[in-house]
C-alpha positions as CSV (number, residue, x, y, z in Angstrom):
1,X,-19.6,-22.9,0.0
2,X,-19.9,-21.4,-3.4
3,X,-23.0,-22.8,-5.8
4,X,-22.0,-25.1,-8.5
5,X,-24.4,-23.9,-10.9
6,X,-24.7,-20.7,-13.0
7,X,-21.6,-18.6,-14.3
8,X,-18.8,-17.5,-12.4
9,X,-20.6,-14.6,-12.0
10,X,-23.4,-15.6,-10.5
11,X,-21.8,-18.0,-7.9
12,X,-19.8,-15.4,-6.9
13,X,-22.9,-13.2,-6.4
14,X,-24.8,-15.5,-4.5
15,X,-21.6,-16.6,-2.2
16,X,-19.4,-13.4,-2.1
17,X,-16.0,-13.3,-3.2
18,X,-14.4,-14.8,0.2
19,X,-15.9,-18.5,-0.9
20,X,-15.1,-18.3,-4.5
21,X,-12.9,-20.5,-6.2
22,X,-9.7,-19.2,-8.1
23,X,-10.9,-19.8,-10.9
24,X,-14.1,-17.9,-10.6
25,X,-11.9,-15.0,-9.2
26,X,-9.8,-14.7,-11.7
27,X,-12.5,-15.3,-14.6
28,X,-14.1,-11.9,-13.2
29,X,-11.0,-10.5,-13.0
30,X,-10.8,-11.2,-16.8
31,X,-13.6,-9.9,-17.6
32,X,-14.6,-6.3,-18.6
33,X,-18.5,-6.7,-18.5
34,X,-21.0,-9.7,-16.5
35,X,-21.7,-11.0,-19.6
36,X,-18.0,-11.8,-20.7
37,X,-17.6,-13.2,-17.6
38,X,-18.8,-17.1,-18.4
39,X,-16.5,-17.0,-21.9
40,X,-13.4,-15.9,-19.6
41,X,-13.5,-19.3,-17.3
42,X,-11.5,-21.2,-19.9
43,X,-8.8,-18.6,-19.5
44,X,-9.1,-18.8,-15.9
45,X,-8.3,-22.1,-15.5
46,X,-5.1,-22.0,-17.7
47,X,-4.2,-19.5,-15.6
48,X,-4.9,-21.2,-12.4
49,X,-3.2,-24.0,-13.3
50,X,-0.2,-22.0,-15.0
51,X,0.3,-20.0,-11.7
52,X,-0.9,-22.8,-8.7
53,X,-0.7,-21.9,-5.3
54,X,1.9,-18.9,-4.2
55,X,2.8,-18.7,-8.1
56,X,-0.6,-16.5,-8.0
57,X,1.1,-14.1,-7.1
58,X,3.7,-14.0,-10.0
59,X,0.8,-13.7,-13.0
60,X,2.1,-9.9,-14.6
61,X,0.7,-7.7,-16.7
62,X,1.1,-9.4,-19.9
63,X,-0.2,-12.5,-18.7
64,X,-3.5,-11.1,-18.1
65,X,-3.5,-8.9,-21.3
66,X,-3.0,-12.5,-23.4
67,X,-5.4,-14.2,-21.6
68,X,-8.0,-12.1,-21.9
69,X,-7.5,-8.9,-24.4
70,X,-7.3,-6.6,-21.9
71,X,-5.8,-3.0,-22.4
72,X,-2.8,-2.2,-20.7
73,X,-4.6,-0.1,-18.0
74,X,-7.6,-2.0,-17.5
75,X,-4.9,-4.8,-16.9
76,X,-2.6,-2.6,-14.2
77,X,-6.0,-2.1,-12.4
78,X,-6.3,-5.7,-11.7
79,X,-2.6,-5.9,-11.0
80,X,-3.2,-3.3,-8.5
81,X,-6.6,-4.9,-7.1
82,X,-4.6,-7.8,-6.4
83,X,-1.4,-6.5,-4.7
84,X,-3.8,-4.6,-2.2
85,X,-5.4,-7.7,-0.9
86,X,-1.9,-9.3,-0.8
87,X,-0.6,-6.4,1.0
88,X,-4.1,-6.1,3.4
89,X,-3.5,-9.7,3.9
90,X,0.5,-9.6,4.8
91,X,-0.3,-6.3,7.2
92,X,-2.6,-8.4,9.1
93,X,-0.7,-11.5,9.2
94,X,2.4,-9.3,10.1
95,X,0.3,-7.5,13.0
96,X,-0.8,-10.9,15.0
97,X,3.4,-11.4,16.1
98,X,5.7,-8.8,16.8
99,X,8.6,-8.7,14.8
100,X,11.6,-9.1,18.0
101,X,14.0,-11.6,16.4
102,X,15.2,-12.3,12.9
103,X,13.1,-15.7,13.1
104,X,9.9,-13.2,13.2
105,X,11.2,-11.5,10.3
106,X,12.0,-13.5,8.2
107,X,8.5,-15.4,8.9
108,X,7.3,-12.0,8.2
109,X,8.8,-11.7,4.6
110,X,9.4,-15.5,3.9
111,X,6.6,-15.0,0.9
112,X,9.4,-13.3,-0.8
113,X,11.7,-16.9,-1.4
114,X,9.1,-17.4,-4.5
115,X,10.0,-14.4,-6.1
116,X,12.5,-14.5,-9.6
117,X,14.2,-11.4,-9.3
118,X,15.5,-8.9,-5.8
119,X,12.9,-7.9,-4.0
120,X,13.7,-4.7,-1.2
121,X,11.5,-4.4,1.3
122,X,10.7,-2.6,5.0
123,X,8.6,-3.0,7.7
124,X,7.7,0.0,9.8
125,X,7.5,-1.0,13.4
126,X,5.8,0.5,16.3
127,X,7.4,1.0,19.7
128,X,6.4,-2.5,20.2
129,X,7.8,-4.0,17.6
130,X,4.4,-4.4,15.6
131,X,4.2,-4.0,12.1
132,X,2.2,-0.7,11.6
133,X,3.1,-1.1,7.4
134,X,5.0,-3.0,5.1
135,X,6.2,-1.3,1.7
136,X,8.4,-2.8,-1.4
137,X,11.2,-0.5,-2.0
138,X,12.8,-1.7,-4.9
139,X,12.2,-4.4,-7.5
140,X,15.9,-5.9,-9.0
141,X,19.9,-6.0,-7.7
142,X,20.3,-4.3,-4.3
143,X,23.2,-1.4,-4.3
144,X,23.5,1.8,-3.3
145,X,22.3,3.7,-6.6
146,X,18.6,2.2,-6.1
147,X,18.4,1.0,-2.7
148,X,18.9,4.8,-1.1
149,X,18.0,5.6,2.3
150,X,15.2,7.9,0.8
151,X,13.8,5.7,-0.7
152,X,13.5,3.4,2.2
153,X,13.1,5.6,5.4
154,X,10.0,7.7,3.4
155,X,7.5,5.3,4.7
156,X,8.9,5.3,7.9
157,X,8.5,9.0,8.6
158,X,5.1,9.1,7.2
159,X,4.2,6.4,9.5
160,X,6.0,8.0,12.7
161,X,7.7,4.7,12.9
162,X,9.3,3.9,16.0
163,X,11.9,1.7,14.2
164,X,12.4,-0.1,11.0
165,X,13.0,-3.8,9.7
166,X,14.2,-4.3,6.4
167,X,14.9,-7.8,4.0
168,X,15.1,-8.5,0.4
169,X,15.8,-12.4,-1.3
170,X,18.0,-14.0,-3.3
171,X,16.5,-15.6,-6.3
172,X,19.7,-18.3,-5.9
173,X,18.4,-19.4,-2.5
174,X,22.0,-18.8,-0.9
175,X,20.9,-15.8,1.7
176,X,24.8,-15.0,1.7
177,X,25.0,-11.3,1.9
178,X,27.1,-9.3,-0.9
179,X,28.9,-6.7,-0.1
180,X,26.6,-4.4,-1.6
181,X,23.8,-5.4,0.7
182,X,26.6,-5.1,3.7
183,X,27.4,-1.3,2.2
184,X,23.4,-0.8,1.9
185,X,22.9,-2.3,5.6
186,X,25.6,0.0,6.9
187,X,24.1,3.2,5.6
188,X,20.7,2.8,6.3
189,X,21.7,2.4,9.9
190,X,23.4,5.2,9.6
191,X,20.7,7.3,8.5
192,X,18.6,5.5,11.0
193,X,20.3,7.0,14.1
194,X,20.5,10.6,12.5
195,X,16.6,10.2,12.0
196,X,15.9,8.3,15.4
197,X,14.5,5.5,13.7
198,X,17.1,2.8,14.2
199,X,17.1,-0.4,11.8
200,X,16.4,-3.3,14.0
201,X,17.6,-5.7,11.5
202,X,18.2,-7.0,7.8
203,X,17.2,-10.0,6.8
204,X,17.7,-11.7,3.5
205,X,15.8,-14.5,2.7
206,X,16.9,-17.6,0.9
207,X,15.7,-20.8,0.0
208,X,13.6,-22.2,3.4
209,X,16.8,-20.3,5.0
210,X,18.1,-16.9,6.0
211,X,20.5,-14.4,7.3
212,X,20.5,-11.7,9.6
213,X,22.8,-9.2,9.8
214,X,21.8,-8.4,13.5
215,X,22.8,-11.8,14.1
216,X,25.7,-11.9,12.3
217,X,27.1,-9.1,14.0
218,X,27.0,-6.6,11.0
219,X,24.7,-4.0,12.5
């Protein structure tokens, strides 16, 4: 448990960051130097209160550049800090349950319901069907002229993948597949067999719902 005197700072130094609240994260985060950290709390909390619980995950680069004065790199670095534990956190969750059925998947990428615009992503699988990585493809509408088998098989090969899982959300909450993500589906398979890494699946996720394209009969 964190000590409830002192600065941010300080409590995070005497209890590590693993105790700290999000507050004192994120008025660290804030700050450029220990001694800015205490005048950066007041930010913090708006912030924490702005973006509670999974919403965390949505604070951007101008959020952090308003609340605090940051310059636009020293701002991407803590963007970046942050989507490395999320990642490091998703890998490990993602590694604890093989990903054999669409329910797995979409448990697997279910985070991505809270997300406001298209999110493309794939899961590299090991002959097991454990998740050995898990990489965002493409941020905005899926289609062919961004969503390219490239783009998503790269990780793939680099990982020696054994097979691949892929899913993206629909900011409407209806997981109903366009055609365009039926076209996408239909190539990356495709590509999949020519490369001997077949796509297992592709999920999209809706709201507390989804659809699988395995399951529907469509791969």
């Amino acid at each position: 448990m964190a000590v409830d005197t002192g600065s941010a700072y300080e409590r995070i130094q005497h209890s590590g960051v693993r105790s700290a609240s999000n507050v004192d994260l994120f008025a660290l985060i804030l700050a450029r130097e220990p001694r800015d950290v205490a005048a950066c709390e007041t930010d913090a909390q708006r912030l924490v209160r702005r973006f509670e619980g999974a919403k965390i995950l949505d604070v951007g680069q101008a959020d952090l550049r308003e609340s605090s004065g940051l310059e636009p790199f020293e701002a991407l670095q803590r963007l970046a800090a942050m989507e490395l534990g999320r990642r490091a956190q998703e890998a490990g969750r993602g590694s604890l349950a093989p990903l054999n059925d669409a329910k797995a998947v979409y448990e697997h990428f279910r985070r991505l319901a809270v997300e406001k615009q298209e999110h493309f992503c794939a899961a590299c699988l090991d002959s097991k069907n454990n998740v050995v990585s898990t990489v965002t493809v493409h941020i905005g509408t899926v289609n062919m002229s961004v969503v390219g088998p490239r783009e998503v098989f790269r990780e793939a090969v680099r990982e020696s993948a054994a097979a691949l899982v892929v899913a993206h959300n629909h900011p409407s909450g209806d997981p109903s597949p366009s055609p365009e993500d039926i076209a996408v589906t239909r190539k990356l398979v495709e590509v999949g067999k020519i490369l001997d890494i077949p796509l297992l699946d592709h999920v999209i996720v809706g709201d507390e719902r989804f659809y699988s394209m395995r399951e529907k009969g469509l791969l």
